[in-house]
C-alpha positions as a printed Julia matrix, in Angstrom:
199×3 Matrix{Float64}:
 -29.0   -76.26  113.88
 -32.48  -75.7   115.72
 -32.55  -76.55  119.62
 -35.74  -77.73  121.43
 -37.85  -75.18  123.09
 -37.56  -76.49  126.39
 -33.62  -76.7   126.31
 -34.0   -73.03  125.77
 -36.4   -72.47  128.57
 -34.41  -74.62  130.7
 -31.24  -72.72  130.48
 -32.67  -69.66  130.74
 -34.3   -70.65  133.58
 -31.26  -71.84  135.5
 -29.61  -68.64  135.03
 -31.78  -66.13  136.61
 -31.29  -64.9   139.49
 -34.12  -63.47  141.5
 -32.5   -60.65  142.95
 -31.49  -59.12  139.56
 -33.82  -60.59  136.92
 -37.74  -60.13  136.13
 -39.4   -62.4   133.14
 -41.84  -61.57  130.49
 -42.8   -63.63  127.71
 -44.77  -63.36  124.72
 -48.24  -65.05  123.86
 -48.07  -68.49  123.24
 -45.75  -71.13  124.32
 -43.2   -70.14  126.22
 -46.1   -68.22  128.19
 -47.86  -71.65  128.48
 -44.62  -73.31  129.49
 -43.76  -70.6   132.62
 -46.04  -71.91  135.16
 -44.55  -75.71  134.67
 -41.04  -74.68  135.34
 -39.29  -73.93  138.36
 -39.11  -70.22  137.65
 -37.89  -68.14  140.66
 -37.59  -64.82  139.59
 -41.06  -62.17  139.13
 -42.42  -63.19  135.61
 -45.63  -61.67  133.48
 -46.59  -64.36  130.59
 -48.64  -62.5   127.85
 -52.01  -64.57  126.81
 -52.77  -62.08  124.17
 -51.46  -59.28  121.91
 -48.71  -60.36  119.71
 -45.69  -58.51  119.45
 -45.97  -56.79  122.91
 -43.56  -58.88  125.08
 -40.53  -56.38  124.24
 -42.27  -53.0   124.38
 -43.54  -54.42  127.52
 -40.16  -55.35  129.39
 -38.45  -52.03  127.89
 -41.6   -50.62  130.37
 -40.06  -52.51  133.06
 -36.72  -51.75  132.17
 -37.46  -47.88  132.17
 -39.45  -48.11  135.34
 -36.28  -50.62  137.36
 -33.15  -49.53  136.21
 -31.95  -51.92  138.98
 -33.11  -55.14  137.44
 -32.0   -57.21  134.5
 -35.41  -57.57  132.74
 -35.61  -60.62  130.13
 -38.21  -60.81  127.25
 -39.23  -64.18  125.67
 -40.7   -63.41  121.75
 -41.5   -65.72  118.78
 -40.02  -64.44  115.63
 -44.22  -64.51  114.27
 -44.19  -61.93  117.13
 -41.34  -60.13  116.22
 -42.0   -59.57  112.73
 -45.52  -58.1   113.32
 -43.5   -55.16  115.82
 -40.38  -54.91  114.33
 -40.15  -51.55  114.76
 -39.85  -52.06  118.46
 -36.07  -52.66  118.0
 -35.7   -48.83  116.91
 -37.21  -47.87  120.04
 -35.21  -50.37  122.26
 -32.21  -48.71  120.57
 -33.17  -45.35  121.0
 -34.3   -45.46  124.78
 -30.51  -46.97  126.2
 -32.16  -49.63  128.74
 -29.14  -51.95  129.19
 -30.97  -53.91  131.24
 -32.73  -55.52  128.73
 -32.2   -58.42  126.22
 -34.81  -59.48  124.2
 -34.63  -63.5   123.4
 -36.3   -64.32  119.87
 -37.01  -67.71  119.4
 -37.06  -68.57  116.05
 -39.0   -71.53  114.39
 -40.33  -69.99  111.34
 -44.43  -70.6   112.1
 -47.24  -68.74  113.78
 -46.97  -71.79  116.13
 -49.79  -70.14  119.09
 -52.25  -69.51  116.2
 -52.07  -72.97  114.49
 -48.22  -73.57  113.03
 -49.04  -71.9   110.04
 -45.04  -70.88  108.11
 -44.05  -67.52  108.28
 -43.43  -65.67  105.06
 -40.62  -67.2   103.28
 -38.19  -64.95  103.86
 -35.03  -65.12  105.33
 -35.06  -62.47  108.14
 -31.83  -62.38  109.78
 -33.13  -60.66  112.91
 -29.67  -60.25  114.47
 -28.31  -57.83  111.79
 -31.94  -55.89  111.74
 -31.41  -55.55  115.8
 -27.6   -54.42  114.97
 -29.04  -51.76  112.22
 -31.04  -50.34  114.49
 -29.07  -49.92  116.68
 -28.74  -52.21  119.32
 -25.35  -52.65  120.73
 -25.21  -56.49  121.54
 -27.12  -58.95  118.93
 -26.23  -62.59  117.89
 -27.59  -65.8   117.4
 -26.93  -68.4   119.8
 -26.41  -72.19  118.62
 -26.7   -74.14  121.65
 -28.23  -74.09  124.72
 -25.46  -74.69  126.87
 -24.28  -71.6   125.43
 -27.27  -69.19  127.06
 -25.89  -68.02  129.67
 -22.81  -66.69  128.58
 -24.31  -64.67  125.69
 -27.39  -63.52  128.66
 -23.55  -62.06  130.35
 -22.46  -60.65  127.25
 -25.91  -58.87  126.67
 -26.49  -57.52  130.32
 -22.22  -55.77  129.63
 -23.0   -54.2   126.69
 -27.23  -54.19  126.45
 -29.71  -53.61  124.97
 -29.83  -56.85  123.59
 -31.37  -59.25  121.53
 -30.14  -63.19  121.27
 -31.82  -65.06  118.72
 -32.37  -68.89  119.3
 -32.95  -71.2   116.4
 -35.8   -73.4   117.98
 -37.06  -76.19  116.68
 -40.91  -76.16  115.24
 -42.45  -79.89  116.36
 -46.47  -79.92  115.26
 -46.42  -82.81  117.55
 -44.96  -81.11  120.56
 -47.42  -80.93  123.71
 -47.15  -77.81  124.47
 -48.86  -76.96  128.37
 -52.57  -74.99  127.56
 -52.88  -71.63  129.45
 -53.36  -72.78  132.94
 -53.41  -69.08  134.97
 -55.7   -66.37  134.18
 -54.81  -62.9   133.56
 -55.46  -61.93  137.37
 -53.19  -64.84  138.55
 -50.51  -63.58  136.26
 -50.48  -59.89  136.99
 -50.97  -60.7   141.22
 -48.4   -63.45  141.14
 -45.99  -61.24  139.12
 -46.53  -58.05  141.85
 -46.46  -60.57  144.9
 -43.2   -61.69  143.59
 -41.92  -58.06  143.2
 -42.7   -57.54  146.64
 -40.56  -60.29  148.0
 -43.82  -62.51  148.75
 -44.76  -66.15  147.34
 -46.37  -66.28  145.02
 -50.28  -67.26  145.06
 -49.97  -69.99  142.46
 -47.23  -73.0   142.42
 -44.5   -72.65  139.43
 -43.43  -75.94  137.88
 -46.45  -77.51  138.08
 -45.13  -80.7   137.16
């Protein structure tokens, strides 16, 4: 059973803790969804180049061994970098679970279906090599499996989400100068420039 996109985001959001966690999500719309929510913790949302939110946060990972660094991907995304899970594998960052959210279309680029075939994303992510990798079924049930993966990461948590062509979905509302200063403000322990949760 799919869950709403923003039941996701919510959850996820309530479980971060901004001394341990830093954000980065993929292009599209969980990127467009960041600056409306009351997100606390240092977050980068992608506005271009698909595919690079995990290769991106295993950077971060690397670089802050002392942080829990989450990644926010499509499964459009996903598919177009798969190889990325080889290379989360391979480096050991336990600090980082990947979240795939999975709705079957190319939803930033005009909800065009993915290729019809049945990509079970959690067994690709265990053949490669990753230790923790499951698919979630509820939202309620985030935060436990976000424990589970941060004991025994890498990770990657794959979230049936529901694909609504009718869903209004926040446009970009921060540049890519807001994000990146608003992200290293936060890393520094300062406010940010620009308000989260907009609304």
């Amino acid at each position: 059973m799919s869950v709403p996109r923003r039941a996701w985001l919510d959850a996820l959001v309530a479980t971060l803790d901004p001394a341990r966690d830093l954000l980065v999500a993929g292009l599209g719309a969980n990127a467009r969804y960041l600056p409306h929510l009351p997100v606390r913790v240092p977050h980068f949302a992608l506005c271009d180049a698909m595919g690079a939110a995990i290769p991106l946060a295993l950077g971060m990972a690397l670089a802050r061994p002392d942080r829990r660094v989450v990644a926010l991907e499509g499964d459009g995304s996903l598919l177009m970098n798969l190889g990325t899970l080889a290379t989360v594998a391979a480096s050991g960052a336990r600090n980082l679970t990947a979240l795939v959210f999975v709705n079957h279309h190319y939803e930033s680029s005009g909800g065009q279906r993915l290729p019809a075939v049945p990509a079970d994303f959690a067994a690709v992510a265990r053949g490669a090599g990753l230790p923790t990798a499951e698919k979630i079924d509820a939202a309620g049930d985030l935060a436990a499996a976000l424990a589970r993966g941060a004991a025994a990461g890498p990770a990657l948590l794959v979230l049936p989400t529901v694909y609504d062509p009718a869903e209004m979905i926040p446009p970009y509302s921060e540049r890519p100068d807001e994000i990146r200063l608003d992200f290293q403000r936060r890393l520094q322990g300062l406010a940010p420039r620009h308000s989260s949760a907009r609304r």
